[in-house]
VODO-50017 format. One line per field, with one value per atom (N, C-alpha, C): x, y, z; residue number from 1; atom name; residue in three letters. Coordinates in nm, 2 decimals, padded with zeros to 4 digits. Example, Ala and Ser with C-alpha at 12.3 -4.5 7.8 and 13.67 -1.06 7.14 Angstrom:
BEGIN
X <- 01.32, 01.23, 01.32, 01.28, 01.37, 01.29
Y <- -00.57, -00.45, -00.33, -00.22, -00.11, 00.00
Z <- 00.78, 00.78, 00.78, 00.71, 00.71, 00.79
i <- 1, 1, 1, 2, 2, 2
at <- N, CA, C, N, CA, C
aa <- Ala, Ala, Ala, Ser, Ser, Ser
This chain:
BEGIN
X <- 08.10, 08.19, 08.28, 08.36, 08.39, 08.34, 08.23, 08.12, 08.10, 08.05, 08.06, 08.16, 08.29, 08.42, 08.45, 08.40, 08.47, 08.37, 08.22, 08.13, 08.01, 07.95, 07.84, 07.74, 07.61, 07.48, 07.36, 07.28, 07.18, 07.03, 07.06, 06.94, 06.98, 06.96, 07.00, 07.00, 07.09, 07.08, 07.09, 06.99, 06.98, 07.04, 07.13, 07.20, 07.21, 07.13, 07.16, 07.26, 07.34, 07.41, 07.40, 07.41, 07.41, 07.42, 07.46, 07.54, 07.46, 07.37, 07.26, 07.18, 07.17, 07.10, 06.95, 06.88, 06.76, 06.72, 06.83, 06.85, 06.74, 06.80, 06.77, 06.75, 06.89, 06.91, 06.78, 06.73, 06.64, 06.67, 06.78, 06.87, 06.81, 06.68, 06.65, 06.53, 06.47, 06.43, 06.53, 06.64, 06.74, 06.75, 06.78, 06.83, 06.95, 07.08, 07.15, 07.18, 07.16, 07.16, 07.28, 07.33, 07.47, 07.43, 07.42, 07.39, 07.57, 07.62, 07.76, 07.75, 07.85, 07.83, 08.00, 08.07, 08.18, 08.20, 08.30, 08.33, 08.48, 08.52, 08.70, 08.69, 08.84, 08.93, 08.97, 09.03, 09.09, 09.23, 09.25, 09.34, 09.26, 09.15, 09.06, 09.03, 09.13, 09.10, 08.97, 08.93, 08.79, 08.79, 08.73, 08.73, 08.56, 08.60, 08.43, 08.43, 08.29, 08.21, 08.07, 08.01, 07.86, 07.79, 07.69, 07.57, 07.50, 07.51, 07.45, 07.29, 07.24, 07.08, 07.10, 06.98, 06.96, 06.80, 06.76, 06.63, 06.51, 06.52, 06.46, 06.39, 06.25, 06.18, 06.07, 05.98, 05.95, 05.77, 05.69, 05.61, 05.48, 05.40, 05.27, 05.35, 05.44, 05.50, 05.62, 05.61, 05.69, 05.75, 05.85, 05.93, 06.03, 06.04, 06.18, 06.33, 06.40, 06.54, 06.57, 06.63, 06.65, 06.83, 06.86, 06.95, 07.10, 07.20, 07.25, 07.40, 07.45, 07.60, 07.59, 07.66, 07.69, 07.82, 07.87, 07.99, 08.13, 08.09, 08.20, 08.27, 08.40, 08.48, 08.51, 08.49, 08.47, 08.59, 08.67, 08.81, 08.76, 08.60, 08.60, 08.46, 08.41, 08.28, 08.29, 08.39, 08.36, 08.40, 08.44, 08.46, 08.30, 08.28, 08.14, 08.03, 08.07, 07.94, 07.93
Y <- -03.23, -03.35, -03.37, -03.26, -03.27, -03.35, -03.32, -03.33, -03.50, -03.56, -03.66, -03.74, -03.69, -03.80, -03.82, -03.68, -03.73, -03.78, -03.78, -03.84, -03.91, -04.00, -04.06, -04.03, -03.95, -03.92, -04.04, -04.04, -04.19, -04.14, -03.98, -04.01, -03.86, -03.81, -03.68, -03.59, -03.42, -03.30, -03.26, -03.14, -03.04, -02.90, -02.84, -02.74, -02.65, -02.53, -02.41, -02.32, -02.26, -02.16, -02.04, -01.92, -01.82, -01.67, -01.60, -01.49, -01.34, -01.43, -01.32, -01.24, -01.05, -01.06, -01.06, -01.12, -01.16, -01.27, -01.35, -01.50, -01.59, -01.55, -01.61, -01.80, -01.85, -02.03, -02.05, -01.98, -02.00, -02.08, -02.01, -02.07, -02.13, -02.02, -02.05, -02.17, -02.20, -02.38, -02.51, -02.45, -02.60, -02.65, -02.77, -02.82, -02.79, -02.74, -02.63, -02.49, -02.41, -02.26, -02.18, -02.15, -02.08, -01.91, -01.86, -01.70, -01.59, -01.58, -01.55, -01.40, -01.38, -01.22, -01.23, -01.08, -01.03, -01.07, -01.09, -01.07, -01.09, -01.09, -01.09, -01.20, -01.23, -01.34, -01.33, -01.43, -01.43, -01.29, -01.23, -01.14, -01.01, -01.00, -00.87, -00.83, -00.95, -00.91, -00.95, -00.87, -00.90, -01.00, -01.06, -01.20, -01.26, -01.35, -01.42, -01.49, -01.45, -01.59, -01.61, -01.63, -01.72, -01.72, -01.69, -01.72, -01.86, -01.89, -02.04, -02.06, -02.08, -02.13, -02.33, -02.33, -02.48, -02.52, -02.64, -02.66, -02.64, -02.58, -02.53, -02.65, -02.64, -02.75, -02.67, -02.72, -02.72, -02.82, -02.79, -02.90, -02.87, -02.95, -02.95, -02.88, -02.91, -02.89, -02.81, -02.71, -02.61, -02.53, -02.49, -02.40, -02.33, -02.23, -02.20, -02.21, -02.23, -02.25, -02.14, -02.15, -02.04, -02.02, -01.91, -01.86, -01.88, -01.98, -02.01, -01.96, -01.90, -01.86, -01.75, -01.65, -01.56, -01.56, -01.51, -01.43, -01.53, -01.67, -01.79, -01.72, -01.72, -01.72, -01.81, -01.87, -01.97, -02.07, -02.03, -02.17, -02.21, -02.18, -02.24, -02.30, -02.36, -02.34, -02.49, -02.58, -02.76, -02.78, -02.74, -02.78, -02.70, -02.61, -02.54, -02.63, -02.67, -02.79, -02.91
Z <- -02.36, -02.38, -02.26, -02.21, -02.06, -02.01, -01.96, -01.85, -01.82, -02.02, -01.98, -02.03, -02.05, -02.01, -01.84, -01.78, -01.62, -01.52, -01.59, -01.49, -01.59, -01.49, -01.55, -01.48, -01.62, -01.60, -01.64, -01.55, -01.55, -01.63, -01.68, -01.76, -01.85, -01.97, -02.01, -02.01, -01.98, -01.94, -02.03, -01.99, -02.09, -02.10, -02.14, -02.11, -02.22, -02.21, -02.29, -02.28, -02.35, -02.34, -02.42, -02.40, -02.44, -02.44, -02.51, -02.53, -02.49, -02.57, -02.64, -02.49, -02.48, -02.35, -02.35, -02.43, -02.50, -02.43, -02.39, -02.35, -02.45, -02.62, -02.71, -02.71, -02.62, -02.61, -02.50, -02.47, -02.35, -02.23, -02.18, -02.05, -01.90, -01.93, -01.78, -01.80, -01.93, -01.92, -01.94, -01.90, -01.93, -01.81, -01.77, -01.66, -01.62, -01.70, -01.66, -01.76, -01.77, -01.85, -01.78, -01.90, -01.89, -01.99, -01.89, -01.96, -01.95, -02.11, -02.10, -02.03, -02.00, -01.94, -01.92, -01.88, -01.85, -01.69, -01.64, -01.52, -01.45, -01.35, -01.33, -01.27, -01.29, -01.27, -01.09, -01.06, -00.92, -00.92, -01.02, -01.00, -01.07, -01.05, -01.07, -01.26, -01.29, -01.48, -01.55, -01.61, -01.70, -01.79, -01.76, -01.85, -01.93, -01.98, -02.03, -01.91, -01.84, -01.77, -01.80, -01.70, -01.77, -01.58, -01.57, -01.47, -01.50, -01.40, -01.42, -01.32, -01.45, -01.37, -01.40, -01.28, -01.30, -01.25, -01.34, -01.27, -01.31, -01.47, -01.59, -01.64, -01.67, -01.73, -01.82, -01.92, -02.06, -02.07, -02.07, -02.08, -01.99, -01.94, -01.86, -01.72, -01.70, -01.55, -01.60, -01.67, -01.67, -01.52, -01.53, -01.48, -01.49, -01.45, -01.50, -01.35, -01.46, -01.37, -01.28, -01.17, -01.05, -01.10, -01.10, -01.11, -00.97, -00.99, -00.86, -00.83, -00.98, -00.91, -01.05, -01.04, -01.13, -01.11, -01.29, -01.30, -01.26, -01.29, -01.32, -01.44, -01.41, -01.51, -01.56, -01.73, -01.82, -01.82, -01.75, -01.72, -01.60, -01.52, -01.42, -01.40, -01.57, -01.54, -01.52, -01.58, -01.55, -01.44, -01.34, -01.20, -01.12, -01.11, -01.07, -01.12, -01.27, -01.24, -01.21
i <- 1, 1, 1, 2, 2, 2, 3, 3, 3, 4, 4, 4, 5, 5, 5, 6, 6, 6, 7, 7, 7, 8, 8, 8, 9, 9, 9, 10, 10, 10, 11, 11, 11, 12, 12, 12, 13, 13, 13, 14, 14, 14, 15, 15, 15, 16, 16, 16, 17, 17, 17, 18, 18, 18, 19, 19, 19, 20, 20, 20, 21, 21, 21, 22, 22, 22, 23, 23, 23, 24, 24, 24, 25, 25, 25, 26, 26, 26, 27, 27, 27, 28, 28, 28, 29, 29, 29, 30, 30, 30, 31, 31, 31, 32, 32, 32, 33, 33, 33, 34, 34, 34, 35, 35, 35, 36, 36, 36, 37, 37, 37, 38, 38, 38, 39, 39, 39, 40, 40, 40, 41, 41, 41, 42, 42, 42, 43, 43, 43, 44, 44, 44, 45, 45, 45, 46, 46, 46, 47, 47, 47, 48, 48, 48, 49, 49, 49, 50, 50, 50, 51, 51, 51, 52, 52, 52, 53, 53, 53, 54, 54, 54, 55, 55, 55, 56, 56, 56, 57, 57, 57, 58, 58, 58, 59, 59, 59, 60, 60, 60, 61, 61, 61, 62, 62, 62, 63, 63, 63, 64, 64, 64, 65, 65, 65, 66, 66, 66, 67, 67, 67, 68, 68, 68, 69, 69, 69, 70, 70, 70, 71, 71, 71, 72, 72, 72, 73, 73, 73, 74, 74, 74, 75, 75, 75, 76, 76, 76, 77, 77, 77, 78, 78, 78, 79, 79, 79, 80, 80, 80, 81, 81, 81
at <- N, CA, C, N, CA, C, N, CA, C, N, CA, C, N, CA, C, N, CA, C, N, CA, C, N, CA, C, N, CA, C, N, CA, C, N, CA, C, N, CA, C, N, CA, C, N, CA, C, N, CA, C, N, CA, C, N, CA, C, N, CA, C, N, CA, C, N, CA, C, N, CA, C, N, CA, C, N, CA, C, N, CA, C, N, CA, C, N, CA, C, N, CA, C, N, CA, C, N, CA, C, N, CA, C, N, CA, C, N, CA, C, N, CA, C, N, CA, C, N, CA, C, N, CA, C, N, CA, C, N, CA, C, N, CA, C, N, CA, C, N, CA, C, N, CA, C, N, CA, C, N, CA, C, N, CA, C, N, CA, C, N, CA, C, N, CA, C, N, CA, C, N, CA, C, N, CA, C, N, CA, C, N, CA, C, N, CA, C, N, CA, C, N, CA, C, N, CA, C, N, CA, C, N, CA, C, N, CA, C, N, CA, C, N, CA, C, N, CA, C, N, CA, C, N, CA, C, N, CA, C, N, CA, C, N, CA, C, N, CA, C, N, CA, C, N, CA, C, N, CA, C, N, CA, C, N, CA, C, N, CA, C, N, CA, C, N, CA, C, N, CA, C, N, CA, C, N, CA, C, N, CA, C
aa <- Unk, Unk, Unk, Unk, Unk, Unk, Unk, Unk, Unk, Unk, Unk, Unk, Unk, Unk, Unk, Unk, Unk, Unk, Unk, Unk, Unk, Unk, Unk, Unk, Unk, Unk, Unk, Unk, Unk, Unk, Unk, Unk, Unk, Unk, Unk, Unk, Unk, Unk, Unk, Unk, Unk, Unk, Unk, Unk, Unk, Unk, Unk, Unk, Unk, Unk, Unk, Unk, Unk, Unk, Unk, Unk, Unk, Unk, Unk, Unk, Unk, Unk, Unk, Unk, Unk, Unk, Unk, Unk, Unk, Unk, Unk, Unk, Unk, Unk, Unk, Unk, Unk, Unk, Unk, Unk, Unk, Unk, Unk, Unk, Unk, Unk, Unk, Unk, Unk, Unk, Unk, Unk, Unk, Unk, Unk, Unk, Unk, Unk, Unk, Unk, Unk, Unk, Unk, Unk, Unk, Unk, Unk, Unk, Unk, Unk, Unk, Unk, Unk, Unk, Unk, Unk, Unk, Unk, Unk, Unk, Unk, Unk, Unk, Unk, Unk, Unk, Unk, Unk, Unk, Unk, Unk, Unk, Unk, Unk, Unk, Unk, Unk, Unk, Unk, Unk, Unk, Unk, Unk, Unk, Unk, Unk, Unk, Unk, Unk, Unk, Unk, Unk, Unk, Unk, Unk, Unk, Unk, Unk, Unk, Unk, Unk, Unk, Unk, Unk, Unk, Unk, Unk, Unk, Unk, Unk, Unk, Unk, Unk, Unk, Unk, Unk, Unk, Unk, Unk, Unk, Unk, Unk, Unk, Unk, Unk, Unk, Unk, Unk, Unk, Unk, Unk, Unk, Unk, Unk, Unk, Unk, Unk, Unk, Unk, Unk, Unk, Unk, Unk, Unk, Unk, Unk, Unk, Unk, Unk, Unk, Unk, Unk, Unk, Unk, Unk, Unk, Unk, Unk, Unk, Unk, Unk, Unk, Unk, Unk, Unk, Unk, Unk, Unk, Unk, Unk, Unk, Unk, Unk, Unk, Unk, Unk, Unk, Unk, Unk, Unk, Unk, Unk, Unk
């Protein structure tokens, strides 16, 4: 909802997220995949973040998403994307 109040996308994204280390949402075929994981803040504290893959596709021309930033802490994931 963020995402698209502050910008406009010209055709639909697909974005999984998930907790699970199964990677149950199947993160890495989304066009952006958020895999949750622990990590610290700018002052060393442990916090929820998320690894972000992107580039994940589904279909005759399957791929999977490449993995491009780990360990975003989750107040900093709508500016990273």
């Amino acid at each position: 909802e963020e995402l698209d109040r502050t910008m406009e996308v010209p055709k639909p994204v697909r974005m999984h997220w998930t907790g699970c280390p199964n990677t149950c949402a199947q993160v890495q075929v989304a066009d952006i995949g958020f895999m949750g994981c622990m990590t610290r803040d700018e002052n060393k504290k442990v916090v929820e973040g998320v690894d972000i893959f992107i580039g994940g596709r589904v279909g005759a021309d399957s791929h999977l998403g490449d993995l491009i930033q780990k360990g975003i802490p989750c107040k900093d994931v709508v500016p990273v994307v």
